[in-house]
Every structure is written in C-alpha cells, then in structure tokens.
C-alpha positions as CSV (number, residue, x, y, z in Angstrom):
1,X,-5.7,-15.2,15.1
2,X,-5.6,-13.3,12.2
3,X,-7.7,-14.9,9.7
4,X,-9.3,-13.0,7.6
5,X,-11.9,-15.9,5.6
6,X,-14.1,-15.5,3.3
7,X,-13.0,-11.1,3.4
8,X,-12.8,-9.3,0.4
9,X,-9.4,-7.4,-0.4
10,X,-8.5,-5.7,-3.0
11,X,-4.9,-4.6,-3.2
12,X,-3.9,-2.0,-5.8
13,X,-0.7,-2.0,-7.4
14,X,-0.7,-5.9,-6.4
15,X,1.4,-6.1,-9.3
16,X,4.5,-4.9,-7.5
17,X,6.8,-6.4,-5.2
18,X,5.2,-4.9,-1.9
19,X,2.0,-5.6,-3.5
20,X,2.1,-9.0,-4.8
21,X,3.4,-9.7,-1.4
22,X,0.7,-8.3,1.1
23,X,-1.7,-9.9,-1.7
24,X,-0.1,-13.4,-1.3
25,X,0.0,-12.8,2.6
26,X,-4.1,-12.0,2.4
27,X,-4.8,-14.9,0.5
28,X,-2.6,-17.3,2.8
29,X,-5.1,-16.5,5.7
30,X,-8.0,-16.9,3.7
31,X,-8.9,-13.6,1.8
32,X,-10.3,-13.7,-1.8
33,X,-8.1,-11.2,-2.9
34,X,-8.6,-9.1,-6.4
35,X,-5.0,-7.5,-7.3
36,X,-5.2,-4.3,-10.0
37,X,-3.3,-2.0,-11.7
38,X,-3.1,-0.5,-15.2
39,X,-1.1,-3.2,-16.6
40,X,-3.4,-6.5,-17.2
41,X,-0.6,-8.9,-18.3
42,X,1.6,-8.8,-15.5
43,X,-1.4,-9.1,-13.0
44,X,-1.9,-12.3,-14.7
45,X,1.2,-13.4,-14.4
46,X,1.3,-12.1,-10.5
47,X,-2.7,-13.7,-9.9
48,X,-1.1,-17.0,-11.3
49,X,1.9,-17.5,-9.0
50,X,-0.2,-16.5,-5.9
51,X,-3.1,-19.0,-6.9
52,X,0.3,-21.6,-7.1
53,X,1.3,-20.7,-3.6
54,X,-2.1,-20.0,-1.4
55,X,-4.2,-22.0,-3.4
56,X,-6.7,-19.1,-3.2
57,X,-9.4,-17.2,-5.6
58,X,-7.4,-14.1,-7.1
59,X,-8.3,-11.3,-9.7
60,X,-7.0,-9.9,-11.8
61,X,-8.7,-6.4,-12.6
62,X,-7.5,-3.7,-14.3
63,X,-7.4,0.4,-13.4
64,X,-5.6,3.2,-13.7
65,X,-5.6,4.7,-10.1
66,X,-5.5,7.9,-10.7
67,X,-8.7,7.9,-12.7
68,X,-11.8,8.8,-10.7
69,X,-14.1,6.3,-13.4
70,X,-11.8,3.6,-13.9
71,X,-11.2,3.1,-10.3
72,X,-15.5,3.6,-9.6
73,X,-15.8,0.8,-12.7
74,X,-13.0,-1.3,-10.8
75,X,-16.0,-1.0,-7.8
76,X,-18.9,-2.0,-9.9
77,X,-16.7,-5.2,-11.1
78,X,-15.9,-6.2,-8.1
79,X,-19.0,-6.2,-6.8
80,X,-20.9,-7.5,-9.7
81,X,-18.6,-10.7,-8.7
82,X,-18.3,-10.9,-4.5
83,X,-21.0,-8.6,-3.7
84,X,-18.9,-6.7,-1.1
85,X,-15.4,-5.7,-0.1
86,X,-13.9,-5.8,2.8
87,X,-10.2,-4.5,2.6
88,X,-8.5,-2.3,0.5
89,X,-4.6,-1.9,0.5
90,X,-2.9,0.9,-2.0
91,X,0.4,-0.7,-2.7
92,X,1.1,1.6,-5.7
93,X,3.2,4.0,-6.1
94,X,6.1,6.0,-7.5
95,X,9.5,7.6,-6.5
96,X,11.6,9.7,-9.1
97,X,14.8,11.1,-7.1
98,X,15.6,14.9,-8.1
99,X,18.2,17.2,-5.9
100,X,15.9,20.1,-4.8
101,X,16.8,23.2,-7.0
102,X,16.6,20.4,-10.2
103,X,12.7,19.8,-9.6
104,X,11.3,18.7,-12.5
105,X,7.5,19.7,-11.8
106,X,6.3,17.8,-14.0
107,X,7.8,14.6,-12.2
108,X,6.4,16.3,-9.3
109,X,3.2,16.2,-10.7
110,X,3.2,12.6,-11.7
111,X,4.5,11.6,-8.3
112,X,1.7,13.6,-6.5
113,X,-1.2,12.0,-8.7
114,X,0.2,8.9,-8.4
115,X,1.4,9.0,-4.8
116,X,-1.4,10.8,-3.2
117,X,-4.3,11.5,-5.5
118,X,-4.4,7.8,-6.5
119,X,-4.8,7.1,-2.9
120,X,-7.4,9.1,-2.4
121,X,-9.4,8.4,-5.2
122,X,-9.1,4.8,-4.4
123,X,-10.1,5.8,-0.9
124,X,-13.2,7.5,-2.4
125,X,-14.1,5.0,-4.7
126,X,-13.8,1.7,-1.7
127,X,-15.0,4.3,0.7
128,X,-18.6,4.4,-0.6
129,X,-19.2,1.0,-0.2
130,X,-17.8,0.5,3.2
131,X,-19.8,3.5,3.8
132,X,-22.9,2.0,3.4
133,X,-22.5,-1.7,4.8
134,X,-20.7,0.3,7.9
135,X,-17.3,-1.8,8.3
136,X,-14.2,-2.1,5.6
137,X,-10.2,-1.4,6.3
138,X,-8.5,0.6,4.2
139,X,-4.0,0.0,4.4
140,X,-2.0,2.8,2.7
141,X,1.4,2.1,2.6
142,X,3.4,5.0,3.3
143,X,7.3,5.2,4.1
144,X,9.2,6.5,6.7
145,X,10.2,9.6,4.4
146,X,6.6,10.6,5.6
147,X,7.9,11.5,8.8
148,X,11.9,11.6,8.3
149,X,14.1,13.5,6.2
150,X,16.8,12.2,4.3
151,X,19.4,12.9,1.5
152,X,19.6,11.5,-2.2
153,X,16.7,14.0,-3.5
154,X,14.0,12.7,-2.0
155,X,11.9,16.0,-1.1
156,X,9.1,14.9,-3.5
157,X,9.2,11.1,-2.5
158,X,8.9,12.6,1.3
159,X,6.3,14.9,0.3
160,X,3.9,12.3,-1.5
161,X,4.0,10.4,2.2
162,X,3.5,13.2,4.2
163,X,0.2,13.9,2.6
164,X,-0.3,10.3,2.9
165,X,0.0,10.1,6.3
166,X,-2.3,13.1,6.5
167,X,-4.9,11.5,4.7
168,X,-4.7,8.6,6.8
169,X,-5.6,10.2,9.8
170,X,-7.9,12.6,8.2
171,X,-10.0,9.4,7.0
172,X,-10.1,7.6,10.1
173,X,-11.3,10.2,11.8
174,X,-13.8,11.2,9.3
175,X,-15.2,7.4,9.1
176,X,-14.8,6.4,12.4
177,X,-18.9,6.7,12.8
178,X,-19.1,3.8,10.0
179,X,-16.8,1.7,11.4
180,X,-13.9,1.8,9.2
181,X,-10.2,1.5,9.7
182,X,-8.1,3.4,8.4
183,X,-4.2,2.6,8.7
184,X,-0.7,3.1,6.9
185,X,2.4,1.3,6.8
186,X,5.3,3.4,7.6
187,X,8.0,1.3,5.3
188,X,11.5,2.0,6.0
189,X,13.9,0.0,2.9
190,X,12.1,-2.9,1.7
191,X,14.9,-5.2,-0.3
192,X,13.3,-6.0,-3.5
193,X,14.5,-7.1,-6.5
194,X,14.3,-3.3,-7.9
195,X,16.1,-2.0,-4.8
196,X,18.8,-3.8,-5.9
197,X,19.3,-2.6,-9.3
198,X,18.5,0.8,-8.7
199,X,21.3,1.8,-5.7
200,X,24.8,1.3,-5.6
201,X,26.7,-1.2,-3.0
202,X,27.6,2.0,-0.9
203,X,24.4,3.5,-0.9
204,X,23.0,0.2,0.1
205,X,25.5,0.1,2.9
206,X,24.8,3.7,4.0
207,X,21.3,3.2,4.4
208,X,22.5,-0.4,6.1
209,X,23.6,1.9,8.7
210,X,21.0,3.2,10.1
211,X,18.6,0.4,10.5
212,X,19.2,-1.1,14.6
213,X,18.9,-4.5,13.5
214,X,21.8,-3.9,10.4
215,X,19.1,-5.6,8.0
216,X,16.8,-4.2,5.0
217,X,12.8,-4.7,5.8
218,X,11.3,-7.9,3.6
219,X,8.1,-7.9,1.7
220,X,7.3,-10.2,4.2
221,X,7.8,-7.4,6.7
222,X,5.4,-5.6,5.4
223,X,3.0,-8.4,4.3
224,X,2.7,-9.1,7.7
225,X,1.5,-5.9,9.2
226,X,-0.9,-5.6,6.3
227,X,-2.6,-8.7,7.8
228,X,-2.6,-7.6,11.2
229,X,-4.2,-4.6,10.3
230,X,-6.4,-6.0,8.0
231,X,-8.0,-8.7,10.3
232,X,-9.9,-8.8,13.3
233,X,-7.7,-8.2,16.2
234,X,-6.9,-4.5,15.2
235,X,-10.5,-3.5,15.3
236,X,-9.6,-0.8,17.6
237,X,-6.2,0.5,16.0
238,X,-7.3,3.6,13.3
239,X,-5.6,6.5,12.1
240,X,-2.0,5.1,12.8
241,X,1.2,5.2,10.7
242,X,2.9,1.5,11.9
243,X,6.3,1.8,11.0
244,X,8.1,-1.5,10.3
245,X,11.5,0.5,9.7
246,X,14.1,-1.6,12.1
247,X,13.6,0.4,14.7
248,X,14.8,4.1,12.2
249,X,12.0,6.3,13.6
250,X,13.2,5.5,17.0
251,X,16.5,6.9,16.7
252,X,15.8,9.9,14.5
C-alpha cells in the first residue's frame, strides 16, 4: 500500500523542514519528486541529501510562488522533462507573530501572498494540467490555527489557514468532475530545528501542554499523511483538513 511509482510530485517550498521531509517521504515510496522554491542553492543542497537517502530522481527547480508566470514556467519545465504531474504539495509558507492592535499590514500582506495567494496560484498553475489529463492530488499544508485560536499574536498566522482551509474545500468541490483530490494537512507543532530557536523553554512547555500524547508532531508526522493522501488508497478522501495535531482539535 501506498506506493506511489513512477508519480510525479512536486512539492513547493521542499526546501524547508516540512517540505524536504514530505519530499523525502514521496520519493521513499517511489515518486520522482521535483522540490522548488525561490532559493536554487539550498534546493540543491536539500535534492542532494534526499537523492543520498531514497536513492530517487529529484529536482531542483526554481519559483517564486507567489508569481503567476514563474510558477506557469515552473509547469512548462516540468513537463518539458516528465511529461505530466501527478501530485502537488505546497509546503511553503510564512508566520510573522504580531499582538493584534500592533498589526503591521504590511506583514500582513506578505503573510497573505505568501500563505494563501501562493497556494492558490500554485493550485491554478498544477490545476490546469490535472485538468486536462482528469486525475492529479493536490496537499496544502495548513495548521490547526486554521480552525483554533490561540495566544502569542497569531491572528494573521490563523487567518492565512483559515482561507486555506477554505480553498481546500472550495477546490475539491470545484474539481471533483476531473477527478482530482484535493486535501490539507491540519499541522499542530511540528519540532523542527527552527521551532527550536525561535520559542523559549516555557513556551515550548506551554504548548507541551496541550498535546494528549505530551509530544511535539515530527516531520515524519506529517510526511506520512502526505503519502497517504497522496497515493492510491485515498482516492475517495477530498476536501478534508486531516489534522495530525496529537489529538488538540479533539479537546478544543
């Protein structure tokens, strides 16, 4: 189960540490996997270590996400070298934290072209293709501050996945007729490497707190429900928001 040979992904923002590992994950079960984003070096550096690890064809492309042209010519490349595409995952993203009545809009407006216009153009760009061969799966990954609030300034973050979400299920219904899949993963905290750096020992143990199982979601975590929604077996899950969050959303 789960295999997803000889598929097509693409994951954007594979760069990153969600990215790089849902695009290592891909590969593993047999994917040729193009990773992109707007810097070309570190996706290099990123297509090397996977190639070390899966022993797999990866890309590395560049785009700027929230460009309409650059993500079309991203298309044409990609297909000028596989022919098709299969899955597309937008891993990127941003998060600036900003108490309410200190919005800086024009952080608000990078987080929002970032956040949600990048996905959308990305979704438009992919879209067309899987339009016309009638099958693809698209994976947003979203958070749970789509859905719940929290403290620590996050009303823009939240925002940004809200209108994730909603584009999500506004796709899937949308391209339901040509077969296409549209999901989101609902993240809860994801220990990374910048997680680490960027919140204090208390905050880390606050948001400890609240998880059921008393432990911060993995790349891995999330890796592995991009597979499963990527392959075969959930042909028949669209316009859902799966929420590997340690059971948070259940408890509110």
């Amino acid at each position: 189960m789960f295999r997803l040979d000889d598929k097509v992904a693409v994951v954007i923002g594979g760069a990153g540490g969600l990215g790089e590992a849902c695009a290592l994950a891909l590969a593993q079960q047999g994917a040729k996997v193009v990773i992109a984003s707007r810097t070309l070096e570190k996706l290099q550096d990123t297509a090397r270590k996977i190639q070390s690890v899966a022993n797999a064809e990866i890309t590395a492309m560049q785009v700027d996400v929230i460009s309409e042209s650059s993500t079309d010519h991203l298309v044409e490349q990609i297909l000028q070298k596989f022919q098709t595409v299969d899955i597309l995952v937008n891993a990127h993203g941003l998060n600036a934290k900003m108490p309410a009545i200190d919005i800086d809009f024009n952080k608000w407006d990078v987080l929002f072209a970032t956040n949600v216009k990048g996905v959308m153009v990305a979704c438009k760009s992919f879209g067309k293709v899987m339009i016309e061969k009638k099958k693809g799966k698209i994976i947003n990954l979203s958070s749970v501050r789509g859905i719940r609030g929290t403290d620590g300034g996050n009303t823009t973050y939240g925002a940004t996945k809200g209108a994730v979400d909603m584009v999500t299920r506004m796709l899937a219904a949308e391209w339901a007729p040509y077969n296409i899949n549209v999901n989101a993963i609902g993240a809860s905290v994801v220990m990374t490497e910048a997680l680490k750096k960027a919140l204090t020992p208390e905050r880390l143990q606050l948001l400890l707190s609240k998880t059921l199982f008393k432990k911060f979601a993995t790349p891995q975590d999330i890796a592995a429900a991009c597979v499963y929604l990527a392959s075969t077996e959930a042909d028949y899950v669209t316009g859902q928001i799966m929420y590997v969050d340690g059971g948070l959303t259940a408890i509110g």
